[in-house]
C-alpha positions as CSV (number, residue, x, y, z in Angstrom):
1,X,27.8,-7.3,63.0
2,X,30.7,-5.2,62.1
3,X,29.9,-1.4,61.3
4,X,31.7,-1.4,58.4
5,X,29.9,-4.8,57.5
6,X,26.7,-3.4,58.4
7,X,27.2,-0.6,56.2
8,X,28.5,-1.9,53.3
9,X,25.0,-4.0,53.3
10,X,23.4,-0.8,53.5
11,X,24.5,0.6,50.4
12,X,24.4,-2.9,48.4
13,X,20.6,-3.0,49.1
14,X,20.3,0.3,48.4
15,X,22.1,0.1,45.2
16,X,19.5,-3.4,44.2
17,X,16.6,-0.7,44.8
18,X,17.7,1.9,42.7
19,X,18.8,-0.7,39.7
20,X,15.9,-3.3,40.0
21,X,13.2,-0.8,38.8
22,X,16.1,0.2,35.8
23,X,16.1,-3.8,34.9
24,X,12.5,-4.5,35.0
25,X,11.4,-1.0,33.4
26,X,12.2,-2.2,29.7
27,X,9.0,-1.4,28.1
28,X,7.0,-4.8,26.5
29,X,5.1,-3.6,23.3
30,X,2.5,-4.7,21.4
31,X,1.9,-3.1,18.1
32,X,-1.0,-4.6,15.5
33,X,-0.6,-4.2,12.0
34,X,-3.9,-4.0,9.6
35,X,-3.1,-5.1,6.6
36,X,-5.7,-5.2,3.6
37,X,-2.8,-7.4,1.5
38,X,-3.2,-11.6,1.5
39,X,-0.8,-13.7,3.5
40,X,2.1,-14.6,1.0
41,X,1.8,-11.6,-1.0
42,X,5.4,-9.4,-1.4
43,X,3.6,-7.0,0.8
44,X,2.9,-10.0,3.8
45,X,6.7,-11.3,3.2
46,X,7.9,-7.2,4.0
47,X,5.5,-7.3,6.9
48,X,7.3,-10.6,8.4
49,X,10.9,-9.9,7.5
50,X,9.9,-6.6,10.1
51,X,8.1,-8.5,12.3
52,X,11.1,-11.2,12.2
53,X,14.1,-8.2,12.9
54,X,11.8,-6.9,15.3
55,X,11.4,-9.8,17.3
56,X,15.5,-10.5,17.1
57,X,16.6,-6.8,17.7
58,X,14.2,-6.7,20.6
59,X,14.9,-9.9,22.4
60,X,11.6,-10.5,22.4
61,X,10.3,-7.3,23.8
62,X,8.9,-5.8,21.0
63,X,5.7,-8.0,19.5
64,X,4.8,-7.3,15.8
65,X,1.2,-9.1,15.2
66,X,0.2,-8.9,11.6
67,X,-3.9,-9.4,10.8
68,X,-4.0,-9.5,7.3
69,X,-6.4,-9.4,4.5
70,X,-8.7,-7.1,5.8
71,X,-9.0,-9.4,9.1
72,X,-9.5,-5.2,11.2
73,X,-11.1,-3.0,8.4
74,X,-10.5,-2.1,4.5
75,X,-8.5,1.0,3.8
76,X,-10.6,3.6,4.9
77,X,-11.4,2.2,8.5
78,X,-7.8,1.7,8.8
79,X,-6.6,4.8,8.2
80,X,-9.3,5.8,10.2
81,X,-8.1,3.6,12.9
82,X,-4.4,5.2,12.3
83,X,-5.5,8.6,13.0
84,X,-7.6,8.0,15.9
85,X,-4.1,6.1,17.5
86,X,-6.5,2.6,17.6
87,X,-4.1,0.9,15.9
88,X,-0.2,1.1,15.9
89,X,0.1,-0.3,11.6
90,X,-1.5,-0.3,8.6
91,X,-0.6,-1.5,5.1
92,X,-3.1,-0.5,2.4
93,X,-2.7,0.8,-1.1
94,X,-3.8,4.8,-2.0
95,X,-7.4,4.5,-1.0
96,X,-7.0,7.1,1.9
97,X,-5.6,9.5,-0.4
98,X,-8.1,9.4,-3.1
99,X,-10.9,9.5,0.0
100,X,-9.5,12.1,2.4
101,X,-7.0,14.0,0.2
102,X,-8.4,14.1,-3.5
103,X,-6.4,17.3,-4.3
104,X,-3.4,15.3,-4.2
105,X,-4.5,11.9,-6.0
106,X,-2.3,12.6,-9.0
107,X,-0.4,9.4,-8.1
108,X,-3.0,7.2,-9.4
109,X,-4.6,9.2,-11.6
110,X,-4.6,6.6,-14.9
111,X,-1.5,7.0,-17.3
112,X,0.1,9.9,-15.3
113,X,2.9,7.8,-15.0
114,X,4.4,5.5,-17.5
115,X,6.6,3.0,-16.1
116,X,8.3,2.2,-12.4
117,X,10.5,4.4,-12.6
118,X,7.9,7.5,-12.9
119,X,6.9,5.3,-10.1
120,X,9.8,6.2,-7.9
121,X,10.2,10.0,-9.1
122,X,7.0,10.5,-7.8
123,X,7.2,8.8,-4.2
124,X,11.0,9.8,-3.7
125,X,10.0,13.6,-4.9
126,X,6.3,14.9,-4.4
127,X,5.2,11.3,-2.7
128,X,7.2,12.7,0.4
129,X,5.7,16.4,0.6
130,X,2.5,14.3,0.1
131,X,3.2,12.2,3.3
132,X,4.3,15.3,5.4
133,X,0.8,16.6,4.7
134,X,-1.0,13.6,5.7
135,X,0.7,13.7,8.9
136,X,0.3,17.1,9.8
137,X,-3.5,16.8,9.1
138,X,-4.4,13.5,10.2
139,X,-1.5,12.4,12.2
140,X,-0.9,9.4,10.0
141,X,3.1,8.5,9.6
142,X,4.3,7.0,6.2
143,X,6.7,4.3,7.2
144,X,7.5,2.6,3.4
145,X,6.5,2.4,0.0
146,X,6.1,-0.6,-1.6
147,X,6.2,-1.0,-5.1
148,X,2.9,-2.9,-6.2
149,X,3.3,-3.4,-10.1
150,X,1.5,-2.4,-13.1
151,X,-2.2,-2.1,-13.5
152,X,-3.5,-4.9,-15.9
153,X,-7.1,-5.5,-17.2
154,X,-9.1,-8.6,-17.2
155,X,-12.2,-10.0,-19.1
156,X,-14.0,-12.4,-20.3
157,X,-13.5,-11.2,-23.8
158,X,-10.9,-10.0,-25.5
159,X,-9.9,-6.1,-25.7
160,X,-7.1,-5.8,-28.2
161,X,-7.2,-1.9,-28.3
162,X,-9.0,1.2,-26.4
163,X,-12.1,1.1,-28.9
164,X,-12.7,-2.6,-27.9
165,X,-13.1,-1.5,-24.2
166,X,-16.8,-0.1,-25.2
167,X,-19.4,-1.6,-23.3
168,X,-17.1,-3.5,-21.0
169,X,-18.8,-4.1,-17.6
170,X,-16.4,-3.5,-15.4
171,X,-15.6,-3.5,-11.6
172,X,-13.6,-0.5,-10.4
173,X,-12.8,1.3,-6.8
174,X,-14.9,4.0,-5.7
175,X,-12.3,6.4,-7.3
176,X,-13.0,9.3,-8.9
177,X,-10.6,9.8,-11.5
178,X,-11.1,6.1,-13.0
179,X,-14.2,6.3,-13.7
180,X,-14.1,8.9,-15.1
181,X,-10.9,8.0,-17.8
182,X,-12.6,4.6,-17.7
183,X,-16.0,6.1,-19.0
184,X,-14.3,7.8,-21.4
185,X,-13.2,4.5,-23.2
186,X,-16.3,3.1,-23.6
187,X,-16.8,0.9,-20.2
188,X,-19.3,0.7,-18.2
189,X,-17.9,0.8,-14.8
190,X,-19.6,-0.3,-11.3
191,X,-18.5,0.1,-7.8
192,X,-18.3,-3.0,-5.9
193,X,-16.3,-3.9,-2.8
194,X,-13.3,-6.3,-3.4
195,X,-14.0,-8.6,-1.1
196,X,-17.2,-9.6,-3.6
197,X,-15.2,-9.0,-7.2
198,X,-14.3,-12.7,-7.3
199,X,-18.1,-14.0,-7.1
200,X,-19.2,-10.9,-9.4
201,X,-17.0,-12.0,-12.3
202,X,-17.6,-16.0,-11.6
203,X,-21.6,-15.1,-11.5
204,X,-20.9,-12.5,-14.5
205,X,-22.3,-9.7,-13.1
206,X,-19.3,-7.4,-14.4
207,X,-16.9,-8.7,-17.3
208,X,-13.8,-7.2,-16.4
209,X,-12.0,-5.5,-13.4
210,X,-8.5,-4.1,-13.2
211,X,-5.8,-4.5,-10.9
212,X,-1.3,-5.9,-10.4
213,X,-0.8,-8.7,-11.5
214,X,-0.3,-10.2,-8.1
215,X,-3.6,-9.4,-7.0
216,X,-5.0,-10.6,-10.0
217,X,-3.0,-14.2,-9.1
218,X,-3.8,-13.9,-5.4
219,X,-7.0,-13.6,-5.2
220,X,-7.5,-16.3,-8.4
221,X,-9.4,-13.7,-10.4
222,X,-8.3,-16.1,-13.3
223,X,-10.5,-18.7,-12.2
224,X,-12.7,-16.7,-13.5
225,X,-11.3,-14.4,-16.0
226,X,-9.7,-15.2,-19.7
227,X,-8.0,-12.8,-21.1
228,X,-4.9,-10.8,-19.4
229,X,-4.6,-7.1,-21.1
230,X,-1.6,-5.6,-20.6
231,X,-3.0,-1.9,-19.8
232,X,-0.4,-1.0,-17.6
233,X,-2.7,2.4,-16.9
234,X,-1.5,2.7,-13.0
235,X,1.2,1.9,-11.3
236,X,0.1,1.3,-8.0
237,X,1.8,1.7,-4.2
238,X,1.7,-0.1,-1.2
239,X,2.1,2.0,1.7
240,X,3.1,1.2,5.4
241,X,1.8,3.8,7.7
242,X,1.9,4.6,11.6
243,X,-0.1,6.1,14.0
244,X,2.1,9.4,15.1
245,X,-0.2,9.2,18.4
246,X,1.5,6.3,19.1
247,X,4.6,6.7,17.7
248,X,5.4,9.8,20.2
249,X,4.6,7.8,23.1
250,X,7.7,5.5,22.0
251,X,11.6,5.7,23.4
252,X,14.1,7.1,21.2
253,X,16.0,4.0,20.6
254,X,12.5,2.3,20.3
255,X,11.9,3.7,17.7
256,X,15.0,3.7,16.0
257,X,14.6,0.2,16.0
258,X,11.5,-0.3,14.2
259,X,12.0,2.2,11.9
260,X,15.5,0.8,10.6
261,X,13.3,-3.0,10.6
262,X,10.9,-1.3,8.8
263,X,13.3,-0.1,6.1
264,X,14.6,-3.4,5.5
265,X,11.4,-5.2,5.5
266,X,10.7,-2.5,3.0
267,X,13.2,-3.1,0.8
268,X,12.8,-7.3,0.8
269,X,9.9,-6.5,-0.3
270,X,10.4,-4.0,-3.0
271,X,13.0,-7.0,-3.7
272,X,10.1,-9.4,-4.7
273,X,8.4,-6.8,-6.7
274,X,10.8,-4.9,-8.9
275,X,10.3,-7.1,-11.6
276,X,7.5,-9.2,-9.9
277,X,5.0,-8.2,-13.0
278,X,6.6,-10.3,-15.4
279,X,6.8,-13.4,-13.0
280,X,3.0,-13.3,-11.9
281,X,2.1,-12.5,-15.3
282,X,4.0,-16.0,-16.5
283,X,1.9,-17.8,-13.7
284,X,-1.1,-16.2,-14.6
285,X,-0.5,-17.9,-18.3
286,X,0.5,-21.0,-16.8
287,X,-3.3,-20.8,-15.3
288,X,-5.0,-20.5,-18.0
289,X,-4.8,-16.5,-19.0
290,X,-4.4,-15.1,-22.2
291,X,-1.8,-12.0,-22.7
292,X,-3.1,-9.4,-24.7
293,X,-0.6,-6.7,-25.6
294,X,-1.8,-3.5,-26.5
295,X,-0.9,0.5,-27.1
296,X,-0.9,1.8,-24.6
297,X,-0.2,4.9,-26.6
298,X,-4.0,4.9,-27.9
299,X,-5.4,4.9,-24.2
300,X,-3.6,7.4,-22.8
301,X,-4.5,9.6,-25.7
302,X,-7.7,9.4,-25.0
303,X,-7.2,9.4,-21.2
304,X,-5.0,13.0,-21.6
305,X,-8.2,15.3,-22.0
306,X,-9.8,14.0,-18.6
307,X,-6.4,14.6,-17.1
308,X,-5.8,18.0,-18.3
309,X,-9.5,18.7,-17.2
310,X,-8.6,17.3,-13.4
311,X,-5.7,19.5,-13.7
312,X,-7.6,22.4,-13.5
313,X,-10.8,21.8,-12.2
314,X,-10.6,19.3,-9.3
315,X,-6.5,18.7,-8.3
316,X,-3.8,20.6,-6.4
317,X,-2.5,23.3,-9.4
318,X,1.1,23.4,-7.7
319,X,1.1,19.8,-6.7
320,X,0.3,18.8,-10.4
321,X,2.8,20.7,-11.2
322,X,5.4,19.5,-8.8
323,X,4.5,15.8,-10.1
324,X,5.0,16.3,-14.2
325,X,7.9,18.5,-13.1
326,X,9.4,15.4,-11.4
327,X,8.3,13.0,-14.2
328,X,10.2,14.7,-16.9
């Protein structure tokens, strides 16, 4: 064999060496996403959009698996999960906040805010020093908000103002601060885990519970409900989180990737539910439900004492202040 042949062959398989590691070293990933929101819902549809651009942008690589409704732990477990790095998603609502950083609840706290777009002062203002907290103390990213819609009440009776609300037996989440406005209308509130709200209000064990519209449609809580009231006392978040253990384990342009898929999964579904209350409250009717206005005016009245006393006693004095700053 020539030398200069001979050499030449040298340096082309030397050159395969050095790049055939470089071809094959494109990381495959895996990430699971625990989400406590039903297949279908706006929040699912955001989850798949992602999962969808993810899958395209990737070439495959990257593997989105979504497990939803609860199918790997309620809220807490998966935040839980989130910190500890044992999962790389999570979708859930606020529970984590009311559970691990009470200070800051204001954002559910009822009748703090009074419409959507209090909603979005809050998240686009406080919400984010609120998320930089959570991820310096519990190493839990905050990926997206989701707009969830307006808080409505159910019963099996009607409730056509705040007096009316007095001796309701009603479900609520172990949350402080609404049982403790809820108790001071009248009701009788009981914790009991959602999963089991369904059968409790078919079997009658509670007469009411409270929560969107779209949940209430979802999970066919009129099936066993009558009466639609249009409280509107929280305005509720869906919240797409990370584990930052995992997250610093990922490429640059890895993570570029899902974070610019996660914004537009995001947004398709903030798309469904900016004015998603008034379409699953028309499907709710169409199911049977009965719309009760009310004023709202009267419950937050009555609601403002236990806020004012929260204020002081039990919630971050600067953050509180932060937030009404924000709303005004």
């Amino acid at each position: 064999m020539p030398k200069r042949i001979y050499v030449f062959m040298i340096v082309l398989l030397c050159g395969l060496c050095i790049m055939g590691p470089t071809v094959v070293s494109a990381q495959k990933i895996t990430a699971n996403v625990a989400s406590t929101f039903p297949p279908d819902s706006p929040q699912d549809k955001g989850l798949n959009k992602f999962k969808q651009l993810v899958a395209e942008r990737s070439g495959g690589r990257i593997e989105i698996l979504i497990h939803a409704s609860n199918a790997m732990g309620d809220e807490r477990s998966t935040f839980e999960m989130l910190s500890a790095g044992s999962v790389e998603y999570g979708a859930v609502g606020t529970n984590d906040i009311s559970t691990f950083f009470p200070k800051y609840f204001i954002c559910e706290v009822p009748y703090v805010f009074s419409s959507q777009d209090d909603f979005w002062k809050f998240w686009n203002g406080p919400g984010k020093e609120l998320s930089a907290i959570i991820e310096k103390q519990r190493a839990v990213r905050t990926d997206g908000i989701i707009f969830r819609g307006a808080r409505y009440l159910t019963a099996n009776r009607p409730v056509n103002s705040v007096a009316e609300v007095k001796g309701l037996k009603m479900r609520l989440p172990s949350v402080k601060s609404w049982f403790k406005v809820w108790e001071s209308f009248g009701a009788l509130p009981s914790t009991i885990a959602f999963g089991e709200v369904y059968m409790a209000l078919k079997t009658g064990v509670v007469d009411g519970q409270e929560n969107p519209p779209e949940t209430i449609l979802n999970y066919k809580f009129y099936e066993a409900q009558k009466y639609l009231i249009a409280t509107e006392h929280v305005y509720s978040a869906a919240r797409i989180l990370s584990s930052a253990k995992w997250w610093n384990t990922l490429k640059k342009e890895d993570q570029d990737l899902l974070s610019k898929a996660m914004a537009e999964g995001v947004a398709f579904a903030n798309s469904i539910t900016k004015d998603g209350d008034a379409q699953f409250v028309k499907k709710l009717q169409e199911n049977g439900m009965t719309l009760i206005t009310v004023d709202k005016a009267g419950f937050k009245k009555l609601a403002q004492p236990i806020i004012d006393k929260m204020a002081k006693e039990e919630l971050d004095p600067a953050f509180y202040e932060k937030t009404t700053a924000a709303l005004k």
